[in-house]
C-alpha positions as CSV (number, residue, x, y, z in Angstrom):
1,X,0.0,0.0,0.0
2,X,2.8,2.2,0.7
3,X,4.2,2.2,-2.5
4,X,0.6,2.4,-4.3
5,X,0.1,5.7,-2.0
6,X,3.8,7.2,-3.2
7,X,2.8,6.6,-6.8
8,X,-0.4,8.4,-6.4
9,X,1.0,11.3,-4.2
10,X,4.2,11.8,-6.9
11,X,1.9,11.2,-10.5
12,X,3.0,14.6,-11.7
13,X,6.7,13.8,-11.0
14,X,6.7,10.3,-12.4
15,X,4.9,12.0,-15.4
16,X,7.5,14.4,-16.1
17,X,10.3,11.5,-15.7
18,X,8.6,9.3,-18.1
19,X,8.3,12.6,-20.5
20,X,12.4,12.7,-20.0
21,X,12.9,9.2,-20.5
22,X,10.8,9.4,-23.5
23,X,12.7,12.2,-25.5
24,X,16.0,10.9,-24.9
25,X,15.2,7.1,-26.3
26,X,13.0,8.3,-29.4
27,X,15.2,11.2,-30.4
28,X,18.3,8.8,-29.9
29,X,16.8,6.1,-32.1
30,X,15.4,8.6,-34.4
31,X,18.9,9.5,-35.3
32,X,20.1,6.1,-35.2
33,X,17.8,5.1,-37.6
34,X,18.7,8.0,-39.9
35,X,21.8,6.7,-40.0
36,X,21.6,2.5,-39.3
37,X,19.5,2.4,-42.2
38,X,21.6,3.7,-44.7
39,X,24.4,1.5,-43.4
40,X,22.4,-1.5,-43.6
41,X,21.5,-0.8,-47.4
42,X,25.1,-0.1,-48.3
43,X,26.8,-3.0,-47.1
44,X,24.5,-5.3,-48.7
45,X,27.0,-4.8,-51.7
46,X,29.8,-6.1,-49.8
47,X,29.9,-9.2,-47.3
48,X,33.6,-8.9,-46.2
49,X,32.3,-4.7,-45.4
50,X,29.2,-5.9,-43.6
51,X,30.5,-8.3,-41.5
52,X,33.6,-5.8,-40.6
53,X,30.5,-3.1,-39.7
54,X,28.5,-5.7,-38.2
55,X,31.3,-6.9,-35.7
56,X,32.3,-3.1,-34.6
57,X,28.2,-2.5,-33.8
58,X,28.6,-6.1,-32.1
59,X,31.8,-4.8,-30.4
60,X,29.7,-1.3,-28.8
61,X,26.8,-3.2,-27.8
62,X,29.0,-5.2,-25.1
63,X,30.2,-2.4,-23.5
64,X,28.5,-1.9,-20.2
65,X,26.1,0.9,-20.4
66,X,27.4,2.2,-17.3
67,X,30.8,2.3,-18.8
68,X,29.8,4.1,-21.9
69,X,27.8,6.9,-20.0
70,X,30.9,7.1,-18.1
71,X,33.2,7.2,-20.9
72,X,30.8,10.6,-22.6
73,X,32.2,12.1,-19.3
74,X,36.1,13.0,-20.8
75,X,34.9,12.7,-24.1
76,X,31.9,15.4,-24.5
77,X,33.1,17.5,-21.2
78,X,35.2,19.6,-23.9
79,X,32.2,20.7,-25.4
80,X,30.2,21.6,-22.1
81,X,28.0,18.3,-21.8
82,X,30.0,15.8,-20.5
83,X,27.0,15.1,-18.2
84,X,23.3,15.1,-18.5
85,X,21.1,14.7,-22.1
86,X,23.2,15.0,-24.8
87,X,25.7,12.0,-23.3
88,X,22.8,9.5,-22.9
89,X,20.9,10.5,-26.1
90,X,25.3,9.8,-28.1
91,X,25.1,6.5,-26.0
92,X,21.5,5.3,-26.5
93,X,22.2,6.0,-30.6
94,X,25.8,3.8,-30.6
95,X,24.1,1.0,-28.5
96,X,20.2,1.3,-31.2
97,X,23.1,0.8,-34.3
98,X,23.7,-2.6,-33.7
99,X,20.0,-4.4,-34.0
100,X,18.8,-1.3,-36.9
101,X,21.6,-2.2,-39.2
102,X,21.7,-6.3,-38.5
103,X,17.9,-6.0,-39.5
104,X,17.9,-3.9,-42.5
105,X,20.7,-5.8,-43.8
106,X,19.3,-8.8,-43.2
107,X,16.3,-7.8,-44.9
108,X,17.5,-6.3,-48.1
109,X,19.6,-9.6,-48.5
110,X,17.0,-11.8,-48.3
111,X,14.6,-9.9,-51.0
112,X,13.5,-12.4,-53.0
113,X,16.0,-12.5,-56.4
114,X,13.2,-12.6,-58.5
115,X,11.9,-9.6,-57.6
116,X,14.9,-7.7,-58.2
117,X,14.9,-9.6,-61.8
118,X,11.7,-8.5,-62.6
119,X,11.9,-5.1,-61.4
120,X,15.2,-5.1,-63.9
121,X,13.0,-6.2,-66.1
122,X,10.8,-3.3,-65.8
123,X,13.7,-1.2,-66.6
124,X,14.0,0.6,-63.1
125,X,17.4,1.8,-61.8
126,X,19.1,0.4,-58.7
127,X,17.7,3.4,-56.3
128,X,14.5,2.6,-57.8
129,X,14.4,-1.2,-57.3
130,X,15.7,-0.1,-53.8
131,X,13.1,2.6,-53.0
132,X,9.9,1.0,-55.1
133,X,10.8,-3.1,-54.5
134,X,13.4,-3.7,-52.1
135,X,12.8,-1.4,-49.1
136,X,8.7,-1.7,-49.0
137,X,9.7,-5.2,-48.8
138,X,12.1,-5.0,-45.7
139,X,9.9,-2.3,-43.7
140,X,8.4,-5.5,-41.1
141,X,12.3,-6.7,-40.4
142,X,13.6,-3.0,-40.1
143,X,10.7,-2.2,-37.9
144,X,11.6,-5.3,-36.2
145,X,14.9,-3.7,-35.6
146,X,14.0,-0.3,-34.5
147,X,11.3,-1.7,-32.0
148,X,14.5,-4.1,-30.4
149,X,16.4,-0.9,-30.1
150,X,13.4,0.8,-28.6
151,X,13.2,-1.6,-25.6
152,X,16.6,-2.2,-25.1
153,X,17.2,1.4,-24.6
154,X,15.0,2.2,-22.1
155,X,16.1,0.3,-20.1
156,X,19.4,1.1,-21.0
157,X,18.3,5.2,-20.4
158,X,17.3,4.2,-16.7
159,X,21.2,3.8,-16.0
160,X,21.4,7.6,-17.6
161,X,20.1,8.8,-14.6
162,X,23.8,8.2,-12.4
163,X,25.2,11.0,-15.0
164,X,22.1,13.3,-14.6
165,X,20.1,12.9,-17.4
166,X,16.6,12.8,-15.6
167,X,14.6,10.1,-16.7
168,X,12.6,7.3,-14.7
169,X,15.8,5.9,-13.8
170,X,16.0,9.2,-11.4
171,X,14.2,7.0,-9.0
172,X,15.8,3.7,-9.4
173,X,19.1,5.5,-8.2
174,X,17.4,7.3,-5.3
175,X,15.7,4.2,-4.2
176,X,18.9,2.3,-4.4
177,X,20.9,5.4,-2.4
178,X,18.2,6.1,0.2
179,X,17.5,2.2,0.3
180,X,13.8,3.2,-0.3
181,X,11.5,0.7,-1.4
182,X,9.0,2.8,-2.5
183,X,11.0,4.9,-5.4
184,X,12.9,1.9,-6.2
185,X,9.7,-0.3,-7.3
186,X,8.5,3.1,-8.5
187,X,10.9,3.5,-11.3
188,X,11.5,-0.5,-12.3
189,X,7.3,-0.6,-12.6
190,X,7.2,2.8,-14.7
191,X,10.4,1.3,-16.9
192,X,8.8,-2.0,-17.6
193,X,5.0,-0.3,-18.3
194,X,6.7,2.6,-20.6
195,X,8.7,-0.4,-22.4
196,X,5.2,-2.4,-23.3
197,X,3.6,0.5,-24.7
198,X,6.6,1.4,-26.4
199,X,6.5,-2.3,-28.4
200,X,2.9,-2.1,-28.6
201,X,3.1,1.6,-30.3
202,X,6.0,0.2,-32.9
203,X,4.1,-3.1,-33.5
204,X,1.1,-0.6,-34.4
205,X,3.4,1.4,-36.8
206,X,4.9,-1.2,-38.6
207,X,1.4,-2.7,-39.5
208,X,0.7,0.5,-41.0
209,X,3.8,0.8,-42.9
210,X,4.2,-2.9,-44.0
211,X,2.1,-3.2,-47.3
212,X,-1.2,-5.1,-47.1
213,X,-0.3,-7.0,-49.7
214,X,2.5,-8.9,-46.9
215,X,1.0,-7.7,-44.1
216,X,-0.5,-11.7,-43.9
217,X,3.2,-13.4,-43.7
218,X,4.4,-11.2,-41.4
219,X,3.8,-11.9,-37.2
220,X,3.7,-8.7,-35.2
């Protein structure tokens, strides 16, 4: 009951966390997806490059997040933010690479060679077949991708917190500090709830991007 009271009594504080939390993961995997894609479609013309890029986003998602907020300290403090958003939002988009590129390569790869015959058939260019056939095609693994990278990083963006980037990790570290119960259950609750609706809101989005005409084969 005491911890049901403290959530009521601190709604307007665990909103404003979860409105923290939010903007650093989607603007971090907004970017990364600017960029993972691309990557993903342009090593698909080379194996020995994709596995190279492949292993060094395999490489970054092993580092400890702890270690890698830590490590933004030296490296961004030059620049004034070697604490607070702008290092968790830089870590969040190196450790979202890893599962947006695997996906979208994977994806392109394994469009169906027939297809890409035909559409050479039709006459179309390689940006075409790649904008028109080939990416249409891979939207449900790429989404796939993105919504991996979505939950992972929340809860990766909790640990933000111990370098002062707000969030609903805030009070996770409290909890832990003031050996408090209350803001401790608080935060992992709020973290796991804000991760399902995350999922659920992706799984939503790539139904309405995927095409209707393979929206059957593919499993939410």
């Amino acid at each position: 009951m005491e911890i049901v009271r403290f959530i009521i009594d601190n709604l307007d504080i665990i909103g404003t966390r979860t409105i923290e939390h939010i903007s650093i993961v989607f603007l971090a995997v907004g970017i990364a997806i600017a960029t993972a894609v691309p990557i993903g479609v342009a090593i698909t013309q080379s194996k020995s490059t994709a596995d190279t890029v492949l292993y060094l986003a395999s490489m970054m998602i092993t580092v400890p997040s702890i270690a890698l907020f830590g490590l933004m300290i030296p490296l961004l403090s030059p620049i004034g933010h070697g604490i607070g958003y702008v290092p968790a939002v830089v870590a969040v988009i190196l450790y979202s690479q890893l599962p947006i590129i695997r996906n979208t390569y994977t994806a392109i790869t394994n469009v169906d060679p027939a297809l890409r015959e035909a559409a050479k058939g039709m006459g179309m260019s390689t940006w075409q077949r790649l904008r028109q056939v080939e990416i249409p095609l891979a939207i449900p693994v790429i989404m796939a991708g993105v919504r991996t990278a979505v939950v992972m990083n929340i809860g990766v963006t909790a640990i933000a917190a111990y370098i002062g980037a707000g969030g609903l990790g805030t009070f996770i570290s409290r909890g832990i500090s003031q050996s408090d119960p209350r803001q401790l259950v608080t935060g992992a609750l709020a973290v796991s709830l804000l991760a399902i609706a995350a999922d659920l809101f992706l799984a939503l989005v790539q139904r309405l991007l995927t095409s209707r005409g393979i929206q059957g084969e593919v499993t939410p």
